[in-house]
N, CA, C and O atoms as a Tinker XYZ file with bonds, in Angstrom:
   316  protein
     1  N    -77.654000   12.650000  -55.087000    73     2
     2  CA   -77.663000   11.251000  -54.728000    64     1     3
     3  C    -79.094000   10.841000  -54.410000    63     2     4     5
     4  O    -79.833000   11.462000  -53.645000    81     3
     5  N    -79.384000    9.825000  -55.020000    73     3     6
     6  CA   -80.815000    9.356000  -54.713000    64     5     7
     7  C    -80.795000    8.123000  -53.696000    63     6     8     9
     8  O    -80.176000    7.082000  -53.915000    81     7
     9  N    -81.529000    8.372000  -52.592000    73     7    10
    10  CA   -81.381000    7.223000  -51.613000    64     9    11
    11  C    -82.899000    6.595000  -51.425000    63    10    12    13
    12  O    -83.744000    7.479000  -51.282000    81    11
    13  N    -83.293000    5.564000  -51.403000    73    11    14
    14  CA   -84.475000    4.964000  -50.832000    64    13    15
    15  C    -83.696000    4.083000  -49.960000    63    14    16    17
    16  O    -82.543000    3.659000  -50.039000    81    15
    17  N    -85.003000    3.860000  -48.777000    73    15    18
    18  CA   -85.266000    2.971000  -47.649000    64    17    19
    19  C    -86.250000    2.297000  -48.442000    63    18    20    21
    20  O    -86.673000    2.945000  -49.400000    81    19
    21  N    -86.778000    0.983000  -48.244000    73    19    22
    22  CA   -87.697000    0.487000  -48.066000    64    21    23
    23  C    -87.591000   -0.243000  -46.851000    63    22    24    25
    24  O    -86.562000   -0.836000  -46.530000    81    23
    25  N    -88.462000   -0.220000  -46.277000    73    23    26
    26  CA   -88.831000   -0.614000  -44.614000    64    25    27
    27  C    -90.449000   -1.128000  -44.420000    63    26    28    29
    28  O    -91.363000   -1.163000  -45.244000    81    27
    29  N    -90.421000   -1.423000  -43.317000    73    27    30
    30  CA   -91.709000   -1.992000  -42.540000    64    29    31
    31  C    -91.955000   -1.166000  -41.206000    63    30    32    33
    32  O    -91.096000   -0.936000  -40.356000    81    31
    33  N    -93.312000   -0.754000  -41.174000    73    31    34
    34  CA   -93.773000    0.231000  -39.970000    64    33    35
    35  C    -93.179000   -0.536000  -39.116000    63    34    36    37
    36  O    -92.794000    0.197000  -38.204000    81    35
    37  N    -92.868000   -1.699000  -38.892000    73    35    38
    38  CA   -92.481000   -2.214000  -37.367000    64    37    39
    39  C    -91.481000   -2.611000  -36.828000    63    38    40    41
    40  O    -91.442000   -3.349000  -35.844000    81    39
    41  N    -90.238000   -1.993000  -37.641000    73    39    42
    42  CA   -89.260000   -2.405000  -38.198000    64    41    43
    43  C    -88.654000   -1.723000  -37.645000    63    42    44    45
    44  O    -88.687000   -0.594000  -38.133000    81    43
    45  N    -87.644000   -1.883000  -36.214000    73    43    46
    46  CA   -86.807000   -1.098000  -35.487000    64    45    47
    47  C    -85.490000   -0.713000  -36.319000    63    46    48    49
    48  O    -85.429000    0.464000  -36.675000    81    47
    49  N    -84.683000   -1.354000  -36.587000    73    47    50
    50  CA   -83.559000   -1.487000  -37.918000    64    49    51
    51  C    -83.862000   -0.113000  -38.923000    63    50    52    53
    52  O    -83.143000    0.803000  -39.323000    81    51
    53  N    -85.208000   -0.441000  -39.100000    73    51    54
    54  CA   -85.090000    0.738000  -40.201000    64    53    55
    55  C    -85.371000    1.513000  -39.285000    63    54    56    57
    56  O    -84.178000    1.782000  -39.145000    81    55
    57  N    -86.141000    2.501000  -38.060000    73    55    58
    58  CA   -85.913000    3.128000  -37.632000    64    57    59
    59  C    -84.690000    3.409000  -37.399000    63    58    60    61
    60  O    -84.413000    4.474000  -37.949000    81    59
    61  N    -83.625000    2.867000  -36.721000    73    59    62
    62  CA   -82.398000    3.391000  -36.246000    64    61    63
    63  C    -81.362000    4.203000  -37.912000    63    62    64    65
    64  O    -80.646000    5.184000  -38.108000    81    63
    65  N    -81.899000    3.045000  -38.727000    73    63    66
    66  CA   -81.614000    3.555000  -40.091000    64    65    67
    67  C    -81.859000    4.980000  -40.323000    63    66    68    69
    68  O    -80.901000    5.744000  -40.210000    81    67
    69  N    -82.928000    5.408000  -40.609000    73    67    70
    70  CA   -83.662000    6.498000  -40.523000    64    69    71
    71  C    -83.554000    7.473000  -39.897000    63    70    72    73
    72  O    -83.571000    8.633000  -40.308000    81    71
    73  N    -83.394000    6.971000  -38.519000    73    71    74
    74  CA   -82.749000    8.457000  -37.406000    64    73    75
    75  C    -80.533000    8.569000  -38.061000    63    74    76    77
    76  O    -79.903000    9.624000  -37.994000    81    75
    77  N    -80.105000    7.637000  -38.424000    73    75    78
    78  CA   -78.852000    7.740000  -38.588000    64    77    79
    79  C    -78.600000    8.671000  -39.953000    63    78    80    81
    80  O    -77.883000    9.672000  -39.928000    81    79
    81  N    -79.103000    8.326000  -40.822000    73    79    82
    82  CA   -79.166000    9.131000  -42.096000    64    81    83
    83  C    -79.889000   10.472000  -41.955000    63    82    84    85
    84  O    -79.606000   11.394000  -42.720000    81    83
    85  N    -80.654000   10.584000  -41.162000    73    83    86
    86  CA   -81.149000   12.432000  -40.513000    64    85    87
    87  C    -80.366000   12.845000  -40.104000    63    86    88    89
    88  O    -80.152000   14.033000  -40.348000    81    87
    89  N    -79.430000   12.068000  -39.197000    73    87    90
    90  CA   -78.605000   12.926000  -37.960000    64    89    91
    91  C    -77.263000   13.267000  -39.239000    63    90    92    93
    92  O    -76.881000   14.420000  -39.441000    81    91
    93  N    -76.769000   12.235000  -39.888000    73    91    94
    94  CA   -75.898000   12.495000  -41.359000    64    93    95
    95  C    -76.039000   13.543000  -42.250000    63    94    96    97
    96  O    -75.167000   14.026000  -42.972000    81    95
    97  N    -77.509000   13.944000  -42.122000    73    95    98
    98  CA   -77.749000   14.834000  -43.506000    64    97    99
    99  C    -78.179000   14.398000  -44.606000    63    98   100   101
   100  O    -78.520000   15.245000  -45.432000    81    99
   101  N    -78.299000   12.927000  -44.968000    73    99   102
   102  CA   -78.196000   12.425000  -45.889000    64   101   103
   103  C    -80.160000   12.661000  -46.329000    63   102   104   105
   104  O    -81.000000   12.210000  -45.551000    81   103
   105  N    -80.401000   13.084000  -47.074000    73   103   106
   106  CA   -81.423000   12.839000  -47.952000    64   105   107
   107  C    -82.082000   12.297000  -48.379000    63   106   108   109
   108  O    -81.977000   12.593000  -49.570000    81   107
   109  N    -83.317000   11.118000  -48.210000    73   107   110
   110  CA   -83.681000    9.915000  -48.439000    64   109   111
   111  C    -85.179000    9.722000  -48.808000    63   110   112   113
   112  O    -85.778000   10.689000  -48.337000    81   111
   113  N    -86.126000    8.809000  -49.510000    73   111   114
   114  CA   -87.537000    8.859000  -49.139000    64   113   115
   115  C    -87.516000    6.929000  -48.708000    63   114   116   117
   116  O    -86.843000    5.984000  -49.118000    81   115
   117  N    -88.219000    7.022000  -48.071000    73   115   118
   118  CA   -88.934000    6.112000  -47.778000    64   117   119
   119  C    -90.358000    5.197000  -48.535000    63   118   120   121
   120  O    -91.413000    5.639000  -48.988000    81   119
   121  N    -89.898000    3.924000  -48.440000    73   119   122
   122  CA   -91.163000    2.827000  -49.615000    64   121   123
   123  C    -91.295000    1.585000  -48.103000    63   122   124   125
   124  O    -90.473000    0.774000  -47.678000    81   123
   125  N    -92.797000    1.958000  -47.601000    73   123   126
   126  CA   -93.307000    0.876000  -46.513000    64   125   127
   127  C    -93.748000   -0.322000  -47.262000    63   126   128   129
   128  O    -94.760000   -0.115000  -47.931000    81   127
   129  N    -93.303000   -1.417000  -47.326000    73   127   130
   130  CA   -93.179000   -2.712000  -48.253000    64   129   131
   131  C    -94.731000   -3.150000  -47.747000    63   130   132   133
   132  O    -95.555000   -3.763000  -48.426000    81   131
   133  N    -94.892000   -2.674000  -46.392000    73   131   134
   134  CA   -96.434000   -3.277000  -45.593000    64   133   135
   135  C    -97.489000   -2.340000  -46.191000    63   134   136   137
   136  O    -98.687000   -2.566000  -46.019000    81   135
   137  N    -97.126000   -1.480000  -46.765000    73   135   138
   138  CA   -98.660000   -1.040000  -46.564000    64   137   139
   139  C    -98.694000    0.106000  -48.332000    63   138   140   141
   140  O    -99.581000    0.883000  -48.685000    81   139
   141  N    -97.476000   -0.222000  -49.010000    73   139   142
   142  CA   -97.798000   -0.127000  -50.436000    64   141   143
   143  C    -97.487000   -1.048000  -51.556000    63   142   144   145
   144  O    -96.414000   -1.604000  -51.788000    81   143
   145  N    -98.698000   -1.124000  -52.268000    73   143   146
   146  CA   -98.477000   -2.728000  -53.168000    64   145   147
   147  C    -97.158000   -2.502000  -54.459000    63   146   148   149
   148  O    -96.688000   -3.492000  -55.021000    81   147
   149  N    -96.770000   -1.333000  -54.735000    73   147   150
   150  CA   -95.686000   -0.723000  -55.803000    64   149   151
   151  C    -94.464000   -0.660000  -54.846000    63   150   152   153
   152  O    -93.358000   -0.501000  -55.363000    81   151
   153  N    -94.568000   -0.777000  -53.436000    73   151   154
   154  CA   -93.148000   -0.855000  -53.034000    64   153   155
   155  C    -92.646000   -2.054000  -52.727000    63   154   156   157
   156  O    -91.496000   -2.489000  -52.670000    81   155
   157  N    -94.096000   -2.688000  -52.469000    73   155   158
   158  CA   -93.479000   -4.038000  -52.309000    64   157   159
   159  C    -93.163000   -4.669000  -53.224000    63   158   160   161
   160  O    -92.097000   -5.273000  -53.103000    81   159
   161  N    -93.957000   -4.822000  -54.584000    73   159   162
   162  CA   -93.189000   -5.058000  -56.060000    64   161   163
   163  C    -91.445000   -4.808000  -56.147000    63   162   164   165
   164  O    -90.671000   -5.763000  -56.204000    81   163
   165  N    -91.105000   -3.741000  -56.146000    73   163   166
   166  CA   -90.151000   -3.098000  -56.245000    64   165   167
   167  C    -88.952000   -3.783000  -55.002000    63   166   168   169
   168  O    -87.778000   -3.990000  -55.308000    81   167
   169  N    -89.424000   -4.020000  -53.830000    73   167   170
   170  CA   -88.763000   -4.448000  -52.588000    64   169   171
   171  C    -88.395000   -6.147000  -53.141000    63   170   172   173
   172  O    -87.234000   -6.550000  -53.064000    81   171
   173  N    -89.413000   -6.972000  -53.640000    73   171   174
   174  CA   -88.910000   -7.906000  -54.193000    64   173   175
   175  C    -88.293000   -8.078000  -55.064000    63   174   176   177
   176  O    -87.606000   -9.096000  -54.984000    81   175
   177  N    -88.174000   -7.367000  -56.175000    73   175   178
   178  CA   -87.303000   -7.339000  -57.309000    64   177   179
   179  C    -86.078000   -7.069000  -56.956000    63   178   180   181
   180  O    -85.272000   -7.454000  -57.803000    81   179
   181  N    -85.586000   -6.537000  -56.000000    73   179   182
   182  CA   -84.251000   -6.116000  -55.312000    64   181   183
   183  C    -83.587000   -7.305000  -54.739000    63   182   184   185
   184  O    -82.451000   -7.750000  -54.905000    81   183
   185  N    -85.128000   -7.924000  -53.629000    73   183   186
   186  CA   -84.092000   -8.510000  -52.462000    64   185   187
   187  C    -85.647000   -9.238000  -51.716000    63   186   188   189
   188  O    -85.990000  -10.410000  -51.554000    81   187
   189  N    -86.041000   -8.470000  -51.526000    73   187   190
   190  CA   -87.841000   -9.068000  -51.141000    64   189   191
   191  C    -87.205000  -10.039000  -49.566000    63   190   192   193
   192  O    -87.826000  -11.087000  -49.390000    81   191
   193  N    -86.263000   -9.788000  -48.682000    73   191   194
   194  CA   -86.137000  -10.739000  -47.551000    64   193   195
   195  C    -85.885000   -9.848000  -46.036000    63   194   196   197
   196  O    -86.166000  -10.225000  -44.898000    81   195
   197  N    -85.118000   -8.262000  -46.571000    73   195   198
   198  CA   -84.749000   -7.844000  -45.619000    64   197   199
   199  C    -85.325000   -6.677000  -45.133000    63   198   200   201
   200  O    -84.942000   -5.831000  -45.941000    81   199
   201  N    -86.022000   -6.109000  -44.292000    73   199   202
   202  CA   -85.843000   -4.405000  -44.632000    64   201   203
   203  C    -84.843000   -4.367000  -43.053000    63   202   204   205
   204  O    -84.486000   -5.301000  -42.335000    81   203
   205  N    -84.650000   -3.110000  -42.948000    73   203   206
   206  CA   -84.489000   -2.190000  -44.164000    64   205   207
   207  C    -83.285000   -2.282000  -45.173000    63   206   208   209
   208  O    -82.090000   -2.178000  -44.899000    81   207
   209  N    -83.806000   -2.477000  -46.280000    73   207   210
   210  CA   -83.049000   -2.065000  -47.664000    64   209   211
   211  C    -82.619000   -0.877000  -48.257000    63   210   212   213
   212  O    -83.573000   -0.108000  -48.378000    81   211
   213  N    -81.662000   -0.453000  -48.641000    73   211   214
   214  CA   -81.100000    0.773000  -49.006000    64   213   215
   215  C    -80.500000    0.625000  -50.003000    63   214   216   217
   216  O    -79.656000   -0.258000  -50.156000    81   215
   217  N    -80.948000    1.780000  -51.186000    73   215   218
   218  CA   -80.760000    2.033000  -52.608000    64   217   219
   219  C    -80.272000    2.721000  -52.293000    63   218   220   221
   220  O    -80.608000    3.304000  -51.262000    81   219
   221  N    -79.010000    3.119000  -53.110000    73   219   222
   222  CA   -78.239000    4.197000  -53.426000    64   221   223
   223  C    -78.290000    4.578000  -55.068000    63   222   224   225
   224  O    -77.904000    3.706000  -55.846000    81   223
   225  N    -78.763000    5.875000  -55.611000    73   223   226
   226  CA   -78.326000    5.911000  -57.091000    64   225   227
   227  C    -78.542000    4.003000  -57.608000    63   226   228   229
   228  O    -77.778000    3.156000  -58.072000    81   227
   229  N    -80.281000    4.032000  -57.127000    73   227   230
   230  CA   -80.269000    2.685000  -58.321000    64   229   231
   231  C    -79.601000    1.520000  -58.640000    63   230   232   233
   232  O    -79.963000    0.756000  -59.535000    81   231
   233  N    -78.390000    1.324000  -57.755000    73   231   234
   234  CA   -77.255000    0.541000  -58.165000    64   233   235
   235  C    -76.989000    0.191000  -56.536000    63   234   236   237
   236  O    -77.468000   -0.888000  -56.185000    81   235
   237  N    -76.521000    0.706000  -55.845000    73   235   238
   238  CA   -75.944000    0.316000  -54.551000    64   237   239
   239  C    -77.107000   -0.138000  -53.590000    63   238   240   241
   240  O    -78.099000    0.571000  -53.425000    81   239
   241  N    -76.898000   -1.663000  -52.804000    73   239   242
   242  CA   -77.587000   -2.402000  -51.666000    64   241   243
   243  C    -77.049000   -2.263000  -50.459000    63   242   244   245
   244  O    -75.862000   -2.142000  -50.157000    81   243
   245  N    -78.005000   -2.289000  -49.782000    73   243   246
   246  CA   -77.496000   -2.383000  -48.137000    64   245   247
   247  C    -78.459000   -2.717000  -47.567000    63   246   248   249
   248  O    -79.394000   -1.992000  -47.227000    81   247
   249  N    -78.264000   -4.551000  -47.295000    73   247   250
   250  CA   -79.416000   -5.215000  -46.830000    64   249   251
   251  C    -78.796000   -5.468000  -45.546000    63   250   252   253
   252  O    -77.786000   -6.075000  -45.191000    81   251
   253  N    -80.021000   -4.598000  -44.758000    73   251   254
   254  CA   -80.453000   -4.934000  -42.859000    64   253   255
   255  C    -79.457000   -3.614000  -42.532000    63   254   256   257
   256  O    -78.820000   -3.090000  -43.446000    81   255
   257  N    -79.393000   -3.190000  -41.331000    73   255   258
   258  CA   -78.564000   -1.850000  -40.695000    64   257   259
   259  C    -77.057000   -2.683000  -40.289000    63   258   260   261
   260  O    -76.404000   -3.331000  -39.471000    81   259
   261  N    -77.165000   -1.966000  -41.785000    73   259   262
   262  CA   -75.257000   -2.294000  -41.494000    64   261   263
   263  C    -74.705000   -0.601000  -41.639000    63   262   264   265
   264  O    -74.949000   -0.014000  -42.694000    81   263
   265  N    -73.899000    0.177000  -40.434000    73   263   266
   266  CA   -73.982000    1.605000  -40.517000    64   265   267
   267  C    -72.554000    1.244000  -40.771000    63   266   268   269
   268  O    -72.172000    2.033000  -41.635000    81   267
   269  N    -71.510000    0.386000  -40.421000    73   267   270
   270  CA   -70.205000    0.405000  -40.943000    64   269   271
   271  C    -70.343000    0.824000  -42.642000    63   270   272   273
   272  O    -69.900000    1.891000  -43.067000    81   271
   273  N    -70.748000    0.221000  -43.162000    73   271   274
   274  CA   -71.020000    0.297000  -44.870000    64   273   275
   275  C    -71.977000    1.560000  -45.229000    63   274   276   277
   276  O    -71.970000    2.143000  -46.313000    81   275
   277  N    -72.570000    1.786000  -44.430000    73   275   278
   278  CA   -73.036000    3.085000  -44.894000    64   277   279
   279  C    -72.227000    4.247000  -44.649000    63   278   280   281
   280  O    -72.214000    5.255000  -45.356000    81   279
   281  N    -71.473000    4.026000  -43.483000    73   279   282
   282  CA   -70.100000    5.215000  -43.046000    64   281   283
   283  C    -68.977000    5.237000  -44.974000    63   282   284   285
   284  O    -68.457000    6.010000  -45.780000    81   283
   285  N    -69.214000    3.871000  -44.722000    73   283   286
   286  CA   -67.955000    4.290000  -45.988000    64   285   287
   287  C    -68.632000    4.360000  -47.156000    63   286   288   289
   288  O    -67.857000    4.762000  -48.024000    81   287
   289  N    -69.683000    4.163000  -47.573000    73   287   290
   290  CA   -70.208000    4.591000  -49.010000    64   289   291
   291  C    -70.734000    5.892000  -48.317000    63   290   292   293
   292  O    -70.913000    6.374000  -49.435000    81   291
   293  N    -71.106000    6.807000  -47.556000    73   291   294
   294  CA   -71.098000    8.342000  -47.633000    64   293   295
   295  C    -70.292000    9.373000  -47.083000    63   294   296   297
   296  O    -70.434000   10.569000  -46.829000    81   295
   297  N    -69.272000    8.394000  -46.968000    73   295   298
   298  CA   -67.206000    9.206000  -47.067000    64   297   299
   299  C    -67.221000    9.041000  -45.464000    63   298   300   301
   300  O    -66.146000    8.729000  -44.953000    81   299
   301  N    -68.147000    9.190000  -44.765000    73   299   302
   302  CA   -67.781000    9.423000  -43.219000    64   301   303
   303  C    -66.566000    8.851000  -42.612000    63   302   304   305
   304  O    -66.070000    9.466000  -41.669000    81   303
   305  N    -65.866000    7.455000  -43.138000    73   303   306
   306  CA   -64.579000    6.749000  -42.317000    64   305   307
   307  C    -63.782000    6.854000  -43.505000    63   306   308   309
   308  O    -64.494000    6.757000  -44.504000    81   307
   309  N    -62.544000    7.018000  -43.770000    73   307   310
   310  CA   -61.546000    6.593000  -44.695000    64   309   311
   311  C    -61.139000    5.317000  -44.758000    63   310   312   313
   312  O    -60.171000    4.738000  -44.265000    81   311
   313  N    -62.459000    4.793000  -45.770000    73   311   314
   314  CA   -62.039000    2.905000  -46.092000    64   313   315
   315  C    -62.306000    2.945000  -47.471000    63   314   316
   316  O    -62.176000    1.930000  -48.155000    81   315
C-alpha cells in the first residue's frame, strides 16, 4: 500500500496524523507543501486547500484528520 501525507511543518493535524498512522503500523512518506516546490505542485493538483492530505494507492483522499475514515479504509472498525 502506498500512502503519502502531504502536510505543512506547522501543521498540528498532520502531526496527530502522523503519530496515528506510526502507532497503526501503517507505512507512509511524507511531501512538506511549505518547503518543496514538486510537492506543492502535486498538493494542488489533488486538492491544494487542506493539509494534511492523504493518498492512498494514488486513488484514495482524506482531506484534514479525519481518523474515523482512516479506521475504516485500514480495516481497523467493521464499516
Amino acid at each position: 500500500m502506498d500512502v503519502v501525507i502531504y502536510s505543512r511543518r506547522d501543521c498540528l493535524e498532520t502531526a496527530v496524523m502522523r503519530d496515528y498512522l506510526t502507532r497503526m503500523g501503517v507505512d507512509f512518506r511524507e511531501l512538506a507543501v511549505d518547503g518543496d516546490a514538486g510537492a506543492r505542485l502535486a498538493w494542488e493538483d489533488l486538492d491544494g486547500q487542506v493539509t494534511p492530505l492523504l493518498v492512498i494507492d494514488q486513488r484514495r483522499i482524506v482531506r484534514g484528520l479525519d481518523l474515523t475514515r482512516l479506521d475504516q479504509i485500514f480495516g481497523f472498525i467493521g464499516c
